[in-house]
ROMI-47271 format. One record per residue (C-alpha): y, z, x; residue number from 1. Coordinates in nm, 2 decimals. Each point is the difference from the previous one (the first is absolute). Example, Ala and Ser with C-alpha at 12.3 -4.5 7.8 and 13.67 -1.06 7.14 Angstrom:
2
<site <-0.45, 0.78, 1.23>, 1>
<site <0.34, -0.07, 0.14>, 2>
***
This chain:
241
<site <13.81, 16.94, 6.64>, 1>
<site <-0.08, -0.26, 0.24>, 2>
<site <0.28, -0.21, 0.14>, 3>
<site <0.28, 0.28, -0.17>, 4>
<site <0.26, 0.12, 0.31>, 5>
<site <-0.08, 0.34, -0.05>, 6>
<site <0.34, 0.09, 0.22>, 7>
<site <0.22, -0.16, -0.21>, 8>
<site <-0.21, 0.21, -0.30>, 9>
<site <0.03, 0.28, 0.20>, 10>
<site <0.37, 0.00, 0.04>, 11>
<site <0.06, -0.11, -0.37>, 12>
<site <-0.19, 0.36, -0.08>, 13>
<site <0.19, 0.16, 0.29>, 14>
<site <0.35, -0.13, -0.14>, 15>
<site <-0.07, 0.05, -0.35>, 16>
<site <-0.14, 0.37, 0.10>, 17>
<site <0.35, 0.11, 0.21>, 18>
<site <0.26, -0.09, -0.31>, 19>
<site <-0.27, 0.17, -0.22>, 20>
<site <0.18, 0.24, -0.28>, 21>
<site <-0.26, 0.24, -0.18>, 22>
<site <0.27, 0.10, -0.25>, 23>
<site <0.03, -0.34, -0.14>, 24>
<site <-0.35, -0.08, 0.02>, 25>
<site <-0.14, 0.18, -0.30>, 26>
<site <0.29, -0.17, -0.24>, 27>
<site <-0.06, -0.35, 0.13>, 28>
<site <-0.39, 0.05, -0.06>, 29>
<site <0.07, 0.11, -0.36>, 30>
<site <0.22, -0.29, -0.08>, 31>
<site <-0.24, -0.22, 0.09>, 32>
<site <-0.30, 0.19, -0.14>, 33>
<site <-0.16, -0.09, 0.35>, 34>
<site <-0.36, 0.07, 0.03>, 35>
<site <0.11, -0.06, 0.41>, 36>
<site <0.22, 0.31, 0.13>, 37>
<site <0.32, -0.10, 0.18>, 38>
<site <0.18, 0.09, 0.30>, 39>
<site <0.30, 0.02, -0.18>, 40>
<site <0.21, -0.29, 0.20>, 41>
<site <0.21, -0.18, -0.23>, 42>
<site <0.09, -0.39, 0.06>, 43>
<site <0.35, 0.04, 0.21>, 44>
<site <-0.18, 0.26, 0.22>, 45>
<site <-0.33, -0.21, -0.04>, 46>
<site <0.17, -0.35, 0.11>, 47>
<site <0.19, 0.20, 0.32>, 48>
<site <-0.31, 0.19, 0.11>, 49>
<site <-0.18, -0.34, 0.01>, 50>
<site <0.23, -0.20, 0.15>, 51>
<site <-0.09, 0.07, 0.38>, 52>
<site <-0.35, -0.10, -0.04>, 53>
<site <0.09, -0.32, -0.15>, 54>
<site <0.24, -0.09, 0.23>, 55>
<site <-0.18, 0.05, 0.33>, 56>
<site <-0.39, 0.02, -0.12>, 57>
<site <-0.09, -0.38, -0.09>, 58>
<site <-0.29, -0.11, -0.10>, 59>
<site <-0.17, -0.24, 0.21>, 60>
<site <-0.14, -0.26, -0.29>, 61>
<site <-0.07, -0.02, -0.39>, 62>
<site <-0.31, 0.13, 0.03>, 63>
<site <0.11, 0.35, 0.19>, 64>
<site <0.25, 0.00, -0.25>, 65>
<site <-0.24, -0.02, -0.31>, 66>
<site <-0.19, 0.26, 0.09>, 67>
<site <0.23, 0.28, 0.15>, 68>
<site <0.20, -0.05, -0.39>, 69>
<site <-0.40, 0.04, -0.12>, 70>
<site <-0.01, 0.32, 0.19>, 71>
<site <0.27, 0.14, -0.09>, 72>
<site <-0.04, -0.05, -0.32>, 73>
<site <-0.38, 0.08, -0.07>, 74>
<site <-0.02, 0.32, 0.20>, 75>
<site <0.35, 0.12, -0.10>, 76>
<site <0.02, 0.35, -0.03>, 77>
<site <0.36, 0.07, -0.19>, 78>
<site <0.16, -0.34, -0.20>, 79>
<site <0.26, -0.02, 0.28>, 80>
<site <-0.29, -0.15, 0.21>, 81>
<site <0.00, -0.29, -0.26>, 82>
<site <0.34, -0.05, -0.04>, 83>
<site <-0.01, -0.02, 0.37>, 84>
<site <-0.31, -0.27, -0.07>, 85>
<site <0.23, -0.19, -0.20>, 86>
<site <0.29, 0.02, 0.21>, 87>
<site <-0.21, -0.18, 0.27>, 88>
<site <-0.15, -0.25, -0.23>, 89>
<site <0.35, -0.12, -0.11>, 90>
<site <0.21, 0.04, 0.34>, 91>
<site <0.23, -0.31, 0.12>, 92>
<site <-0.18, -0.01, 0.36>, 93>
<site <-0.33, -0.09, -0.22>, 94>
<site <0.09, -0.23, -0.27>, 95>
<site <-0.23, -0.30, 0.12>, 96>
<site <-0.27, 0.23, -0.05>, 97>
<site <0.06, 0.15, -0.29>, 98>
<site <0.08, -0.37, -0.17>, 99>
<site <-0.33, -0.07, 0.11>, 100>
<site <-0.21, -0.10, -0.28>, 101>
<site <-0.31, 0.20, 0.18>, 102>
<site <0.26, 0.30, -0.07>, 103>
<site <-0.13, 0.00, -0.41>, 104>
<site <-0.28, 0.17, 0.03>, 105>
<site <0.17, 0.32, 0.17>, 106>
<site <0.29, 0.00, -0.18>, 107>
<site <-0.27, -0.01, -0.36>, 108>
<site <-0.17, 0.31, 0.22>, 109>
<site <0.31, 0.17, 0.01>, 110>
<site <0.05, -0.05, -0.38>, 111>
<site <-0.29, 0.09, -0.11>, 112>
<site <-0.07, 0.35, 0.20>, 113>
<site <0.39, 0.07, -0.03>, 114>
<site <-0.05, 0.03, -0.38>, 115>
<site <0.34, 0.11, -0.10>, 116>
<site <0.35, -0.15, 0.00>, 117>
<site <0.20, 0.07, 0.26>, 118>
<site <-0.29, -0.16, 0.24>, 119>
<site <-0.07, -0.32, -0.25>, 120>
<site <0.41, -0.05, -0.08>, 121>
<site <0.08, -0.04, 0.42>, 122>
<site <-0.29, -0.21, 0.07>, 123>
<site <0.00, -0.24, -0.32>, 124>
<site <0.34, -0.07, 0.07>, 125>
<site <0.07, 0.04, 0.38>, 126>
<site <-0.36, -0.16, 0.10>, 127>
<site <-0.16, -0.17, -0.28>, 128>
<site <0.35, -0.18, -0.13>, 129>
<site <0.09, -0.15, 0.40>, 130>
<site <-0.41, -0.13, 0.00>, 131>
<site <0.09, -0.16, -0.32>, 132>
<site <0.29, -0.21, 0.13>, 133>
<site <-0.17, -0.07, 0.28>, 134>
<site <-0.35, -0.08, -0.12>, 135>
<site <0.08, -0.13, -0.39>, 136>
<site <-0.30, -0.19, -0.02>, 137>
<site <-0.25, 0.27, 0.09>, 138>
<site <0.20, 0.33, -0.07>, 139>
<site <0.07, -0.17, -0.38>, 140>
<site <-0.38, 0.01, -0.05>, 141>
<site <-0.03, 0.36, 0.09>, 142>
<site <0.31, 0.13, -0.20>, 143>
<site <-0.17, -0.18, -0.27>, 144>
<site <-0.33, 0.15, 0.03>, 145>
<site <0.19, 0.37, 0.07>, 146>
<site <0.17, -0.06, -0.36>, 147>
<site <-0.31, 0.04, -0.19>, 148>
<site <-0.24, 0.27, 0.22>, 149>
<site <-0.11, 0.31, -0.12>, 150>
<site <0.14, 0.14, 0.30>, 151>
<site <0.37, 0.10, -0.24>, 152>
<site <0.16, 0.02, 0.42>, 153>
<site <-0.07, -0.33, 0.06>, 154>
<site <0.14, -0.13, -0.30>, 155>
<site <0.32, 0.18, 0.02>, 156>
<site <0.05, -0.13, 0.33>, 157>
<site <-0.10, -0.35, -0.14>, 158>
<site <0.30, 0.06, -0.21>, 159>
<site <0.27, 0.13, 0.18>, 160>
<site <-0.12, -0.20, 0.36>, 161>
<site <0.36, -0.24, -0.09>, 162>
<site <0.21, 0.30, 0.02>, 163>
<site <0.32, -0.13, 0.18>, 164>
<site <-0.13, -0.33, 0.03>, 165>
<site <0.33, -0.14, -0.21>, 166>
<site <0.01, -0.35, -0.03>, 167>
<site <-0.36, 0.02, 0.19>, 168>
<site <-0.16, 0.09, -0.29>, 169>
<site <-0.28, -0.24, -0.13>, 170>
<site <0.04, 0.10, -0.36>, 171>
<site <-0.31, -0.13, -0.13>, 172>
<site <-0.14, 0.24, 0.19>, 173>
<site <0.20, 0.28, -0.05>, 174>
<site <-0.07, -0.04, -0.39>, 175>
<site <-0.38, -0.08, 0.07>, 176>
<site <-0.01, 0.34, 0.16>, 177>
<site <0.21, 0.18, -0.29>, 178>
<site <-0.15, -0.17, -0.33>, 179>
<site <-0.37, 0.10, 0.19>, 180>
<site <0.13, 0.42, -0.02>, 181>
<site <0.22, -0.01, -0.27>, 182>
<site <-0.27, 0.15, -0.26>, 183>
<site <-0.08, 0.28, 0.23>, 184>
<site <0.12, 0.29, -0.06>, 185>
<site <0.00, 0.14, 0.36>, 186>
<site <0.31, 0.16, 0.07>, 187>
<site <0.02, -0.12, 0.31>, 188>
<site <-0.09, -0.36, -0.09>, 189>
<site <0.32, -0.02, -0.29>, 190>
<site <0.25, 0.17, 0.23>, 191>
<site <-0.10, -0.27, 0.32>, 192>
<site <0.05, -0.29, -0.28>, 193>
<site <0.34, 0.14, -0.08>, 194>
<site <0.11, 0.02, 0.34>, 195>
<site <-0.09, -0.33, 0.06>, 196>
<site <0.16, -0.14, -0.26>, 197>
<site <0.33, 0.23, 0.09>, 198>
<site <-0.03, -0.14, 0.35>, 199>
<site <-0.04, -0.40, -0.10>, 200>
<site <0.31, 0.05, -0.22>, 201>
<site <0.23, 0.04, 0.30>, 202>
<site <-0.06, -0.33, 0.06>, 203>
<site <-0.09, -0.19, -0.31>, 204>
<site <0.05, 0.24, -0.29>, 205>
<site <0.02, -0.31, -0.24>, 206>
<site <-0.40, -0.02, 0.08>, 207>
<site <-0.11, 0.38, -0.04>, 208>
<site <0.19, -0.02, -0.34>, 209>
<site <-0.17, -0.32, -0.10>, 210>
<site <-0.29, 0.14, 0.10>, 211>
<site <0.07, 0.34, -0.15>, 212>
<site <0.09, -0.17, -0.33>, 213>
<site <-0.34, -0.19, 0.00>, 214>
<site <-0.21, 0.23, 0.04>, 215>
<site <0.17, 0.35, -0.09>, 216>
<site <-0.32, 0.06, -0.27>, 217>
<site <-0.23, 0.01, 0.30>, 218>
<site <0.23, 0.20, 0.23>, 219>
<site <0.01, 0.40, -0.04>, 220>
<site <0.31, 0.13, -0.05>, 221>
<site <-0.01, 0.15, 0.30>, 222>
<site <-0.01, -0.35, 0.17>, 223>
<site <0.25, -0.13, -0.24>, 224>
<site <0.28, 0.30, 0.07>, 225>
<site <-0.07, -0.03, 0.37>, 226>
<site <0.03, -0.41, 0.04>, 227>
<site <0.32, -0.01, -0.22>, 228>
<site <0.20, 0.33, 0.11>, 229>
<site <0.20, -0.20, 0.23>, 230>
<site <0.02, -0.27, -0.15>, 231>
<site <0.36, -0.20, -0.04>, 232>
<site <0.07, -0.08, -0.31>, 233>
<site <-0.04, -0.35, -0.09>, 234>
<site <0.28, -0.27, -0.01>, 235>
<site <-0.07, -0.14, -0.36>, 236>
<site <0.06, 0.44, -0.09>, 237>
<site <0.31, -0.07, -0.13>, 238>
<site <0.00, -0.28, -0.15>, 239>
<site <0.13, -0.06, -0.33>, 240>
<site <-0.26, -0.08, -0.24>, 241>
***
């Protein structure tokens, strides 16, 4: 790909290659049904292995950056490679890149050809959610228009994007998102509205259970168990009547 560092790519794959473990491989590509074969590097071993060629390879400008995490992504050979695509999309030494608004459209590229949840849960919420804070106006727009897509990634990550955001959330959009899913019965859709509710509780569970009260005949109960599991109870509980 032009402009990609193909010797920081190259060490990523040589890394990734010399803490490879064929004995774990097979199980880790069975748990995630993985179309893509992997090399069998699990995170801690991942995160180490990697950690040289972040620290001493730096990319020169945003636009090197953008496409050596394209190429490592697009012609990855085991799902390690896109882990690793990730890891470079969302490392400290790059932030004011990857906050860059012009960042959307890779990070949408990454969600839509990931396909499956352990790719669309790190990006919503470790790319899409800082792009948020740091471009509301624009990024609110596109969360919006993610919420109701046939594509059912895009929506989930329209839903759980606010993930740790705490008393960052902008709740209107939060529920936008949620109500726009909450008649699908994609699994994966009902779970990611539970965990965000679950999440947003932490901080405000009065909301999440007004919410949850208000709308717990649109909700699946799946959504419903999820957003209230942890919930506290509430202070009026024991009230006398």
């Amino acid at each position: 790909m032009a402009g990609a560092s193909m010797s920081f790519v190259d060490d990523v794959r040589a890394a990734l290659a010399a803490v490879a473990d064929a004995d774990k491989a097979a199980p880790m590509r069975a748990y995630m049904k993985s179309a893509m074969p992997y090399r069998g590097v699990q995170k801690p071993a991942r995160v180490a292995a990697l950690r040289p060629t972040f620290r001493t390879h730096r990319l020169p400008d945003r636009e090197t950056w953008e496409a050596t995490v394209r190429l490592l992504w697009d012609e990855a050979e085991y799902r390690e490679d896109r882990y690793a695509a990730t890891d470079l999309a969302r490392h400290r030494t790059y932030t004011e890149w990857a906050t860059d608004v012009r960042s959307l459209e890779l990070y949408d590229h990454m969600i839509v050809t990931g396909a499956w949840w352990d790719h669309v849960d790190e990006i919503a919420i470790k790319l899409i959610g800082p792009l948020l804070h740091a471009h509301p106006d624009t990024l609110t727009r596109a969360v919006r228009r993610w919420s109701r897509d046939p594509d059912r990634w895009r929506r989930r990550a329209a839903v759980i994007c606010q993930v740790g955001s705490r008393d960052a959330t902008d709740t209107a959009l939060l529920a936008e998102c949620i109500l726009a899913n909450a008649d699908d019965p994609d699994f994966f859709l009902r779970k990611g509205i539970g965990w965000a509710l679950r999440e947003h509780a932490k901080s405000d569970p009065n909301w999440v259970r007004a919410f949850v009260a208000a709308y717990r005949g649109r909700l699946s109960p799946l959504s419903a168990r999820e957003a209230t599991r942890n919930l506290p109870p509430h202070p009026d509980a024991h009230l006398p009547k």
